[in-house]
C-alpha positions in Angstrom: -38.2 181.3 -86.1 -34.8 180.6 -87.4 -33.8 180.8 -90.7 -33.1 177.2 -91.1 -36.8 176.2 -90.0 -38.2 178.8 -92.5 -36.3 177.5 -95.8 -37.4 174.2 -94.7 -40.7 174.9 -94.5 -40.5 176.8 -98.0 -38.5 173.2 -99.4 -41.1 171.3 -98.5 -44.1 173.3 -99.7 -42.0 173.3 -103.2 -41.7 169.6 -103.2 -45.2 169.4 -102.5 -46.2 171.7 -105.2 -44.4 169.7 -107.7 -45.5 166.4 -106.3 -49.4 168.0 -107.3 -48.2 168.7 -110.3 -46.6 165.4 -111.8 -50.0 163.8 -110.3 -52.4 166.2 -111.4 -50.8 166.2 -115.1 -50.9 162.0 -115.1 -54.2 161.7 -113.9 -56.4 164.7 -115.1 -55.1 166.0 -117.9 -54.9 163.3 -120.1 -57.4 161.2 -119.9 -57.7 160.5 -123.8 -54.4 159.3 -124.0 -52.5 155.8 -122.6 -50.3 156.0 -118.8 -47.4 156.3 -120.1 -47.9 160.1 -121.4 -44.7 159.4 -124.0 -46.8 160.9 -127.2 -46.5 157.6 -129.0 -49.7 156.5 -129.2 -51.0 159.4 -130.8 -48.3 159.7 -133.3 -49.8 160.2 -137.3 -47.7 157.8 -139.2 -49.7 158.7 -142.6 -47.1 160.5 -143.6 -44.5 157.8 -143.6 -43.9 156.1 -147.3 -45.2 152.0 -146.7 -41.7 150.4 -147.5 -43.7 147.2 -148.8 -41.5 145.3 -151.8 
């Protein structure tokens, strides 16, 4: 096997890996949140003074 065919092989399994990742992290771990996975949405805005006149 060349050298070339091996660090292929090893690029593509990598790319792989992370494509599992980014679809495994927006489909199963978050299943209480929205699609976006931005944090918005569960943001506590008690804190913040009501600026109300």
């Amino acid at each position: 096997m060349d050298v070339q065919f091996v660090l292929m092989i090893i690029v593509f399994a990598l790319a792989l890996v992370y494509l599992g990742r980014i679809i495994y992290r927006s489909v199963a771990a978050k299943k209480d949140s929205c699609a976006t996975g931005c944090g918005k949405c569960s943001a506590d805005f008690s804190k913040v003074p009501d600026n109300k006149s």
